[in-house]
SEVORO-240656 format. One record per residue: x, y, z of N, C-alpha, C in turn. Coordinates in steps of 0.2 Angstrom, whole numbers, plus 5000, padded with zeros to 4 digits. Layout:
! residues N
XYZXYZXYZ ...
//
This chain:
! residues 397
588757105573589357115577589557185576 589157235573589457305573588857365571 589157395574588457435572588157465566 587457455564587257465558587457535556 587657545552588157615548587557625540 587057665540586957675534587057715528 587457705522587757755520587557775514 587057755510586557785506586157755504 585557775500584957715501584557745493 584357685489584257685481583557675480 583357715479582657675477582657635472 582057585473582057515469581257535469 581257495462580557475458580357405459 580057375464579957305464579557295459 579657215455579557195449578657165453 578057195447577557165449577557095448 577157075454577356995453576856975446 576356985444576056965438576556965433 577057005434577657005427578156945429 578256925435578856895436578856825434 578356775430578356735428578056705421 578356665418578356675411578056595412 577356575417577056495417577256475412 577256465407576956425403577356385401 578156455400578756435398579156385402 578656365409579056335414579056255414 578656235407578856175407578456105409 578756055411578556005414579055995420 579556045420579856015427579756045432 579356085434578956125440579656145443 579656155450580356155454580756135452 581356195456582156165453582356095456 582056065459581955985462581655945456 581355975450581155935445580355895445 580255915451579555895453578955935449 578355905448577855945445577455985450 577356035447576956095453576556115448 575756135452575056135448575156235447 575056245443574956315441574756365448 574756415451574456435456574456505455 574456565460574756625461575156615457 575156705453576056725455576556695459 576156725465576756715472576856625471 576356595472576356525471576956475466 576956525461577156515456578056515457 578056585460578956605459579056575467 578756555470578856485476579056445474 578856415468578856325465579556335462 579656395458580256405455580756375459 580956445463581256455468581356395473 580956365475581056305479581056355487 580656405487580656475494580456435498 580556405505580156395511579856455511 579556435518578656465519579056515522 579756525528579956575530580056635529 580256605521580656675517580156705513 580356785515579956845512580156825502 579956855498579856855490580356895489 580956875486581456935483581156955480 581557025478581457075472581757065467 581357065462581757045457581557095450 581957105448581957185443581457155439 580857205436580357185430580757175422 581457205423581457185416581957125414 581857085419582256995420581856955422 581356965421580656885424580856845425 580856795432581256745432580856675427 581156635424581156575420581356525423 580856465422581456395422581956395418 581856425410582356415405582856465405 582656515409583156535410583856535413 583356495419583756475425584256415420 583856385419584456325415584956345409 584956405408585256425403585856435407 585756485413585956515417586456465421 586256415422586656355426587056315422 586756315417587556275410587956325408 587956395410588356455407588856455414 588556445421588956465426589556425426 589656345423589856305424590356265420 590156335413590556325407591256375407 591756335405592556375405592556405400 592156385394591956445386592056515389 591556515394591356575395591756635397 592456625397593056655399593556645391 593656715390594056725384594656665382 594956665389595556605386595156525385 594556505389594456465389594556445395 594856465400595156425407594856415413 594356455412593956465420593256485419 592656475423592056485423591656505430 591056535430590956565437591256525443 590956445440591156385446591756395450 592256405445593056395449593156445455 592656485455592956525461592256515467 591656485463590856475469590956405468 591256385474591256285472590556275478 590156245477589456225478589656205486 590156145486590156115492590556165499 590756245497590856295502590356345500 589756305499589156375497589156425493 589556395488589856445481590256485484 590656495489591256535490591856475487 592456495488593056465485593656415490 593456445496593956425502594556435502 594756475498595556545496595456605499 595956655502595756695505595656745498 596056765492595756765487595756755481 595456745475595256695468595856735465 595856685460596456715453596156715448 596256765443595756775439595856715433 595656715425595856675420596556695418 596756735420597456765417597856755421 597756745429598356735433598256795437 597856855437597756905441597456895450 597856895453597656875460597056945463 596256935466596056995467596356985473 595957065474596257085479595557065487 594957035482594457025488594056945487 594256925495593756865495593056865491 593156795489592556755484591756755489 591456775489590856795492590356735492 590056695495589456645497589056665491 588756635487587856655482587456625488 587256585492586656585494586356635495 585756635493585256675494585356755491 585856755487585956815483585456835480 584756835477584456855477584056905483 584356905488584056955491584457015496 585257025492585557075494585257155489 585457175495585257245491585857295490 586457255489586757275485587557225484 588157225477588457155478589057205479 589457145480590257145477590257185489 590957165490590857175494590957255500 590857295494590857385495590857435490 590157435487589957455481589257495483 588957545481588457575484588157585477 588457575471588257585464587857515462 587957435463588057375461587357345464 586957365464586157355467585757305463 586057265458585657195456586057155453 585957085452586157045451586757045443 586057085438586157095433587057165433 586857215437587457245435587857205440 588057165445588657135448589057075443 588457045439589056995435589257035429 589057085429589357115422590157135424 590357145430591057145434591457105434 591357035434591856975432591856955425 591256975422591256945415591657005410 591757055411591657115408592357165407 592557155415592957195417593557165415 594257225412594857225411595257245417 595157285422595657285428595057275435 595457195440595757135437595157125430 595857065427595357005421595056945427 594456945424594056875429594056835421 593456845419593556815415593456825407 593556905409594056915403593756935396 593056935395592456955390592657025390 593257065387593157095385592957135378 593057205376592857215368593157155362 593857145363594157125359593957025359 593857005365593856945366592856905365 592556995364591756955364591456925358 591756925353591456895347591556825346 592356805349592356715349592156715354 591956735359591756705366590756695363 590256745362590056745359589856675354 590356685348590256615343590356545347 590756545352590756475354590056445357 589556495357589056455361588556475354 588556515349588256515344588356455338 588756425340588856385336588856325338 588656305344588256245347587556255348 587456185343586756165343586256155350 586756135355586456125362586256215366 586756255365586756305366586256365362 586256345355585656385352584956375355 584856305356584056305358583956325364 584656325371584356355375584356425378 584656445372584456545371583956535368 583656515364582956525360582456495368 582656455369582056455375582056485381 582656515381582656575386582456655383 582356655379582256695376581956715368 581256675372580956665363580756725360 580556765362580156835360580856885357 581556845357582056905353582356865348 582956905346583056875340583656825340 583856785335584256715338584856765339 585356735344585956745343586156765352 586856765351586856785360587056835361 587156885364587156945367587356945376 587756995375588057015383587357025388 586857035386586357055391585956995393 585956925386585656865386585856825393 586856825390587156805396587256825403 587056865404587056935410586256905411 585756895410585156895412584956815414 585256765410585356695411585756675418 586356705417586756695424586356715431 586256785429585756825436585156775438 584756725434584056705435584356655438 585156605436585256555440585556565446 585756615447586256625455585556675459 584956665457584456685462584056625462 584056585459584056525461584156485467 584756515469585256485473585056485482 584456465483584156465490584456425494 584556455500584656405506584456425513 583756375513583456375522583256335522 583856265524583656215526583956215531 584356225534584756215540584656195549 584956175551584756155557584556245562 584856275559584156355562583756365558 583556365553582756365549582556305553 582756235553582156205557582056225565 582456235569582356285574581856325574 581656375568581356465567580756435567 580556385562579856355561579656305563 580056305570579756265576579756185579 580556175574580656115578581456125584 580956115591581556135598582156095597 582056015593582555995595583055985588 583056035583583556065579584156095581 584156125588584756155588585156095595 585556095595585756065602585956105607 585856095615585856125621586456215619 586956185618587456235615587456285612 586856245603587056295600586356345601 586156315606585556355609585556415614 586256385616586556455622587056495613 587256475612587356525608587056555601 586556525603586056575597585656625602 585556615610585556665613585956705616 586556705616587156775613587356785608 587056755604586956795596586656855595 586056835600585456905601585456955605 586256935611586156975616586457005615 586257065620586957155619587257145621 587657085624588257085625588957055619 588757025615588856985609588657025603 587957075602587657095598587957065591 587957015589588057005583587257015576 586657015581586057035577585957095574 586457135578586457215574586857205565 587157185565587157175557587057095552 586757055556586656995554585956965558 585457025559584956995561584356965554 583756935556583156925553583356855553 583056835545583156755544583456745537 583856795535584356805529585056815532 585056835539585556845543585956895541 585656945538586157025535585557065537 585857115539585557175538585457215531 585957195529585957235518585657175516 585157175515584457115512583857165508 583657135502583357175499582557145496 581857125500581457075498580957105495 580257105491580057105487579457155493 579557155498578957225504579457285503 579857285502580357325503580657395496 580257435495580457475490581057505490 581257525494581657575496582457555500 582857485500583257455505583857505506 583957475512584557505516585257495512 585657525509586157505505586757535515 586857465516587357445523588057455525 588557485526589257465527589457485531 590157435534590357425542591157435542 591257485547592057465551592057415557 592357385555592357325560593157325564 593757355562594257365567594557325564 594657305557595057245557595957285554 595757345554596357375551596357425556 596957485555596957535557597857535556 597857565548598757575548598957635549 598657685550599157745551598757795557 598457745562598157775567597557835565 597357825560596757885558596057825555 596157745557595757715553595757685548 596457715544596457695537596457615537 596257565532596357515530596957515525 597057455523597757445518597757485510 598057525508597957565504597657525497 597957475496597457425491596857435490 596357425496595757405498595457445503 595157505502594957525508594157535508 594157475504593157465506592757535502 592257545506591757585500591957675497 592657675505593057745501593257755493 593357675491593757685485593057695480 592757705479592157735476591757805478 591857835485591557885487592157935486 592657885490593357945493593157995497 592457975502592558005508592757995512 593257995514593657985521593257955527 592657955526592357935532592057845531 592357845523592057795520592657725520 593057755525593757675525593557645529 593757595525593457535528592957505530 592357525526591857525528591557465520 591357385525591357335520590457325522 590157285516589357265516589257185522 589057185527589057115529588757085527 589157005524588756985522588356915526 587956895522587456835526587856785528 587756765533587956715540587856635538 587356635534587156555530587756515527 587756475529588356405527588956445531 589056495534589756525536590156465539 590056395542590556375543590956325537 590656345532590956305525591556345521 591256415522591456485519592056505521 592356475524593056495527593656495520 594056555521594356605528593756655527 593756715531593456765532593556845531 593156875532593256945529593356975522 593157015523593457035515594057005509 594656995512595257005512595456925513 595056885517595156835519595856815523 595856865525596256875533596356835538 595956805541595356785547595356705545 595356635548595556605545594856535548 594556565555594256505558593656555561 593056515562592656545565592756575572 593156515575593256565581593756625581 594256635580594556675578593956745575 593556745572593056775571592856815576 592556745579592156765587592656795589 593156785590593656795597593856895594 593856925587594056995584593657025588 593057015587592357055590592457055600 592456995602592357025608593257045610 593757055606594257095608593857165605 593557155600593557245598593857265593 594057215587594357225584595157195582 595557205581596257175580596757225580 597257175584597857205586598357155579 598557205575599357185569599857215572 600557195576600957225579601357245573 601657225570602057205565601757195557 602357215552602157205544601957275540 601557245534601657305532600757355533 600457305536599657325539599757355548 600457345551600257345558599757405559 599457385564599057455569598657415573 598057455578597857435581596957455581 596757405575595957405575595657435580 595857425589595257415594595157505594 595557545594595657605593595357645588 595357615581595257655577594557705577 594657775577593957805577593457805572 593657745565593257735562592757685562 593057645566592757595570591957575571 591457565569590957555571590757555581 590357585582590157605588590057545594 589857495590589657445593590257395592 590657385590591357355591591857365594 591557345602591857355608592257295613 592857295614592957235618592457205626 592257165626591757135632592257075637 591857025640592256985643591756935639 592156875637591656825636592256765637 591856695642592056645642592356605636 592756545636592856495631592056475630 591656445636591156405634590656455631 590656505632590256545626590256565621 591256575617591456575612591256525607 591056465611591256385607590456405608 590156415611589556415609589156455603 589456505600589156575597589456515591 590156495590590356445585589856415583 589756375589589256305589588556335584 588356385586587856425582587856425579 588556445577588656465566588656415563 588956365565588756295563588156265560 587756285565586956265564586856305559 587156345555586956375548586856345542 587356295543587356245536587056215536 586956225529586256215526586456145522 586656075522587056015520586355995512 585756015512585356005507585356065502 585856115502586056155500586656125496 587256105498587756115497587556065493 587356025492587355945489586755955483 586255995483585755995478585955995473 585755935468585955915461585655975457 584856005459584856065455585256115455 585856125457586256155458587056165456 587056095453587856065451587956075444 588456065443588656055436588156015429 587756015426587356005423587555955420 588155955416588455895412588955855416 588955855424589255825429588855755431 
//
């Protein structure tokens, strides 16, 4: 829905896939569906993992984080733990609740300490294949550096692992017997104990995990016609069309253009003005937040956010950045205006104008019946075998 804007580009070392699997250590539960799976390929192998349908390309995944079953499982009883925050109060889960596709359904999260941010809680599905996180960061290019930002960081507190707070946080899991063994079996080749990189490497293995293409458009893609209904089948072709172009930042079958998969050396690190601000008629966005400016401070860089993928998006509400945006149509309805009109407050302006605007975020004519169609569409994203997946939930739930 805006036009591909690329604003720098990182070279990546894809991890050989001979290194990316640690068989042996993978157990008896084969897939994260806990079924047994016969040894195979590499590729084979980090499929079983993974639980990858046949469509999806092989993420990238850094050579020095192998992915593991144990590590995944370390990584999913951490995600799920309130320890793992200084005070005790909160855990990655409270802000990725499973049943809105790991987003929060708050426009946006509070930290442990009460620090409200300043940016919507972002979807994990299929986080393993962004090729870059957080929502306007050109530096944050893996899994491994993005959760080091909630866990780590003192302005906002997320959860709060700072200098002074990492030694009890740390012993609390050093000090359970269930927690010792499954750092040692995530990590047999080092020495006992837990470590920031342990934690950082556990969490990253479990939130790549996090697949989702079962949806009624995955059945569609791989060729069943009567997955989508008459509807959402006109609106899956205004999806594609230049008159809608929502495929210019949310094309393939990850449905982002900033996707980063294991053919790909080199990915496009993405960001977009979409027109959802313009307070001082030059472009600007709200001085709080003005997207990946506030890391370049090129002026050319306001407002410019990473799109992110379209999978479960009718569970993921509100929307945008900021979480502004409240309904899918409303969504639809920004784009074919051109952006937004704020008469009033302390953000008023007139997005449809702004020169910073993306090219392709231009006002069109579109029917109710094709609004409710393009809807109808989004819909079809949700992946219901996703959101429900017990490999996926609370471990001790």
């Amino acid at each position: 829905m805006a036009e591909s804007t690329e604003v720098a580009t990182r070279r990546w070392s894809a991890a050989a896939l001979m290194g990316l699997l640690c068989v042996a250590g993978c157990g008896d539960s084969g897939g994260p569906d806990g079924t047994d799976t016969e040894a195979g390929s590499p590729e084979e192998d980090l499929r079983a993992l993974l639980g990858l349908p046949d469509h999806f390309e092989l993420p990238a995944i850094p050579d020095y984080n192998p992915l593991t079953a144990e590590k995944i499982a370390l990584g999913r009883r951490l995600f799920y733990d309130r320890q793992l925050s200084a005070n005790g109060t909160q855990s990655c889960a409270d802000c990725h609740f499973q049943e809105f596709g790991f987003a929060d359904g708050m426009k946006t999260p509070t930290g442990s300490t009460g620090t409200v941010l300043a940016r919507n809680s972002m979807a994990l599905a299929n986080v393993a294949y962004n090729s870059s996180y957080t929502w306007a960061s050109d530096n944050l290019v893996t899994l491994e550096d993005q959760i080091k930002v909630p866990l780590l960081s003192d302005n906002p507190v997320e959860l709060g692992v700072t200098d002074g707070a990492r030694d009890e946080v740390f012993a609390r899991f050093e000090q359970d017997p269930e927690y010792a063994q499954l750092f040692q079996d995530a990590f047999p080749d080092d020495a006992a104990g837990v470590t920031t990189n342990k934690i950082v490497f556990a969490l990253a293995s479990f939130c790549r995990s996090l697949i989702s293409g079962d949806s009624p458009y995955d059945r569609h893609v791989t060729g069943d016609k009567d997955a989508l209904t008459e509807q959402q089948r006109l609106g899956l072709s205004l999806f594609n069309g230049e008159r809608f172009e929502c495929f210019h930042c949310h094309g393939g079958v990850l449905l982002t253009n900033a996707y980063h998969d294991a053919n790909r050396t080199e990915p496009q690190l993405v960001f977009f003005n979409n027109g959802l601000y313009n307070v001082d008629g030059e472009g600007s966005y709200p001085t709080h937040d003005q997207g990946l400016y506030e890391l370049t401070l090129n002026p050319a860089h306001r407002g410019l956010f990473r799109p992110p993928s379209l999978r479960n998006i009718a569970v993921t509400a509100p929307y945008m950045h900021d979480g502004s945006i409240a309904t899918l149509r409303e969504v639809v309805e920004h784009y074919v205006a051109g952006g937004r009109l704020l008469e009033d407050g302390p953000f008023a302006g007139d997005g449809r104008v702004s020169p910073l605007k993306s090219g392709l975020v231009r006002p069109f004519a579109a029917t109710d019946e094709e609004i409710d169609a393009v809807v109808a569409f989004l819909e079809a994203m949700t992946d219901e075998s996703f959101t429900t997946n017990s490999a996926h939930a609370d471990p001790l739930d």
